[in-house]
N, C-alpha and C positions, 0 to 999 in steps of 0.2 A: 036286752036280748041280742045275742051273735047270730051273724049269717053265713054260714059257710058255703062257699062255691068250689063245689069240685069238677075240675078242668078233666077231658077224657082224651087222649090223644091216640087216634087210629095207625098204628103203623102197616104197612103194608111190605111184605117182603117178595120180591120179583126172583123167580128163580132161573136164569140165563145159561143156556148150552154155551160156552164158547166157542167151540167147533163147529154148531150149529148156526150160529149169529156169523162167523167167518165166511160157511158156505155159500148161505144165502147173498148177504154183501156182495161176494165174488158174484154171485151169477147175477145180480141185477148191474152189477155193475158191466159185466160180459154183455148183456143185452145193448146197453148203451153202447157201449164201443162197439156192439156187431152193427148195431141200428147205423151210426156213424159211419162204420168202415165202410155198408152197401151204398148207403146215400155221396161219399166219395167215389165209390167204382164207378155207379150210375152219373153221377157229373161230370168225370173223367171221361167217359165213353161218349157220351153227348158232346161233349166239348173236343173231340178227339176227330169227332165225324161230321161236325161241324169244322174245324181246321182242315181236316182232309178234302171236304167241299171245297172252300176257299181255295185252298192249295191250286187244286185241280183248273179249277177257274184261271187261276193265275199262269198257272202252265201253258193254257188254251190261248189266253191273251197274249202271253211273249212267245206264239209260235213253235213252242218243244212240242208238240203235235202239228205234224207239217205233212203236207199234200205228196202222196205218190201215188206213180199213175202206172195202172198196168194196161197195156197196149189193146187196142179192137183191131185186127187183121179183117182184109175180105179174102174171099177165098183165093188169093193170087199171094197171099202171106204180105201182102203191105199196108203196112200203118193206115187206116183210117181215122181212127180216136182213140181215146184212155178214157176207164173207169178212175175217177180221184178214191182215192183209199187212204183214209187215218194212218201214221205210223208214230207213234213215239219216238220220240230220239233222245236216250240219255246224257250225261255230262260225258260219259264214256267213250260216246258215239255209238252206242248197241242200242240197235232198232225194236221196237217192242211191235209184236202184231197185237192188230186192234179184238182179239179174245180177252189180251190182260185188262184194258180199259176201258175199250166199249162198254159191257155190260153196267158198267158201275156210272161213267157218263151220261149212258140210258136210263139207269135207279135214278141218278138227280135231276132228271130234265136239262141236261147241258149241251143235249146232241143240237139244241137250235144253234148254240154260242160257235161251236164245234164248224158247225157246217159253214157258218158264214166266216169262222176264222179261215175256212178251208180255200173258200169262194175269194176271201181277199187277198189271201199267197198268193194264189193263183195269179190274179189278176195283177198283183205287180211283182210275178216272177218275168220269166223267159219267155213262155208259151204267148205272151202277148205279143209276139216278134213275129212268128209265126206266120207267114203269107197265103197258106192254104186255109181254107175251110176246114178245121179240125172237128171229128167230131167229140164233145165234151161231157161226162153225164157224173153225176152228183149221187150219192144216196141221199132221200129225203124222208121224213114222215109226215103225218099229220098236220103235228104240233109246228114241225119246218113250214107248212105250206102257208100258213096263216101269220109266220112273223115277219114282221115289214124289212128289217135287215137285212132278211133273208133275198125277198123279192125285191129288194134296191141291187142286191151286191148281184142279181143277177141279171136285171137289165146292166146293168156293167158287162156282164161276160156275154149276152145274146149279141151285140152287132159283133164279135169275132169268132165267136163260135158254133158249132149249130150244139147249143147246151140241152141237155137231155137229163129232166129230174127221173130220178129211178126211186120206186116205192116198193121198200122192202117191208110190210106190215106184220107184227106181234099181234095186232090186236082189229077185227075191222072198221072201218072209218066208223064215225062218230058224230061226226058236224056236218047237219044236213046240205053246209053253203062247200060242199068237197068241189063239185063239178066245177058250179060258177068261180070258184077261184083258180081251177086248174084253169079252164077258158082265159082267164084273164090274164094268166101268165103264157097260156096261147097265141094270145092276142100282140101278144109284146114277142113272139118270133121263139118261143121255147116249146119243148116236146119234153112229151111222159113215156116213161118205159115202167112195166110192170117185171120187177124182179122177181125173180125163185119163184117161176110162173109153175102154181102144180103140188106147193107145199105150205103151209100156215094156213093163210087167210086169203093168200093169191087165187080166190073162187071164176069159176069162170061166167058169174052175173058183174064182175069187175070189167070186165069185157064190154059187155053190153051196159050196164051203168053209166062206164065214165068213159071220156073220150083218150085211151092211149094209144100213143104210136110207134111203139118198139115194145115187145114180149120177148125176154128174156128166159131162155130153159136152163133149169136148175143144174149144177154140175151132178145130181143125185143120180138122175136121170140118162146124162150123157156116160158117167163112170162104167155104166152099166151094159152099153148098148150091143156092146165086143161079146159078150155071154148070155146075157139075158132076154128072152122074144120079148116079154112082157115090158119091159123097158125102149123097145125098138118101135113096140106097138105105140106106148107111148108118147115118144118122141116124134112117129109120121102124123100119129092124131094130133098134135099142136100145132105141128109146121102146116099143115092143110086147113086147120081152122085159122089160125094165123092169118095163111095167104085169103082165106074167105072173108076176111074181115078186114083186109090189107092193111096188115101190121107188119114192120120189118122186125124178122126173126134174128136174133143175137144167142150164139149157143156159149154158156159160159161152160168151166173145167174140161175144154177138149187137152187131153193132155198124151194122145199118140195119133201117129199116120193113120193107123187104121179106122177109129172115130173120128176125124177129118172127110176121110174120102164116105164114111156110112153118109154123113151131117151132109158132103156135096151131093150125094144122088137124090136128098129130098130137097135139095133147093133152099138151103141155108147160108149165105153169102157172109156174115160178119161172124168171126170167133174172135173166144176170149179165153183164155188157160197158157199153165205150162208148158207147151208145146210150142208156143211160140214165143212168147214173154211170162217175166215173169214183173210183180208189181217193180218199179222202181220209183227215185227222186227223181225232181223235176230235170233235173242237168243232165243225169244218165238218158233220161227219155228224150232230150233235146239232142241229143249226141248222134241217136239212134237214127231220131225223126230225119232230121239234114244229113244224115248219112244217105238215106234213101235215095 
């Protein structure tokens, strides 16, 4: 007896769009190159704003942001101190004001690096020749008050100058230890000035909180005082709380005779504006100063 085995073979027939099979291909493969090309942009940009940090750093370090000082007049128009003010200086020699670069300084927390590269110009420019009691004031913030750099490179400038940190606030203090540190740089011969006394966060429990000794009036205020009652009102209401609290008054943005002599009837002794200077480098201020 035979055995036959019969073998069965399944064939299976796939029927394929070709135009179809091409599209799909193309867009999966689009996907990956989009997926790629974003994770490119985003590393680029990361890595772009990280070099641009750096950068920045490094500019601060080799002094291309260098100290200019625009003049404090008393009311007799002669020199008694300068505000230190940020300037950029290009390869060009074209000065940059600090609107281009502050703000972005201030996004990375660099204003500490900033202030104490400012503090150290300073200190081994000109102005350390200087035989008068100058008086010298800083922009400082928070974050400046608390870094030790800061308060080294300024026991350096207190035995020559009567130095004057000035607190321009964004945002209000923070760190319950604000007073006992100002005290402490008190205590070592330096004074606080409250700037743009009247706008942001400049409140007036700043006053009574913390110990300042120079109130500074916003140029908002002074711009105004030639037209405006409400601004005039303004401005006698500071200077009389001021003197009640005996703080010396520094009027900043005076920038005509006639807001000069309003500022002398209420008893404002130090200006600061166009009117009489405008910011300068430290060699034009020394020029000015021994002119005297």
């Amino acid at each position: 007896m035979s055995t036959i085995f019969i073998s069965t073979t399944l064939i299976f027939f796939v029927v394929v769009d070709p135009a179809l099979a091409l599209k799909q291909f193309v867009e999966t493969k689009y996907v990956y190159l989009l997926m790629l090309l974003l994770a490119c942009v985003v590393s680029s940009y990361i890595s772009a704003a990280y070099s641009k940090k750096i950068w920045v750093r490094i500019c601060i370090k080799r002094n291309i942001i260098r100290p200019y000082l625009q003049p404090i007049v008393n009311n007799e128009g002669n020199i008694i101190g300068a505000e230190v003010l940020a300037r950029w200086i290009t390869k060009k020699g074209q000065v940059l004001p600090p609107h281009v670069f502050i703000p972005y300084i201030e996004s990375k927390h660099l204003t500490s690096l900033l202030t104490c590269s400012l503090m150290t110009q300073v200190y081994q420019s000109q102005l350390m020749l200087v035989s008068k009691h100058l008086k010298l004031s800083f922009n400082l913030t928070e974050r400046c008050l608390f870094d030790e750099s800061i308060y080294k490179a300024s026991l350096l400038l207190a035995p020559k100058f009567e130095l004057v940190l000035e607190f321009t606030e964004s945002a209000p203090f923070s760190n319950a230890h604000v007073k006992a540190r100002m005290e402490k740089f008190h205590q070592n011969g330096m004074f606080f000035a409250l700037d743009d006394y009247g706008t942001g966060y400049s409140a007036p429990y700043y006053l009574t909180d913390y110990d300042f000794d120079y109130l500074k009036i916003d140029r908002c205020f002074i711009e105004q005082i030639e037209h405006n009652p409400k601004s005039i009102h303004v401005v006698e209401s500071v200077v009389r709380l001021a003197q009640k609290l005996q703080l010396s008054v520094i009027s900043e943005g005076v920038e005509t005779e006639k807001q000069k002599q309003m500022l002398d009837q209420w008893g404002i002794k130090q200006y600061q504006g166009y009117y009489f200077y405008k910011p300068m480098s430290v060699e034009s201020f020394m020029d000015i100063y021994r002119s005297h």
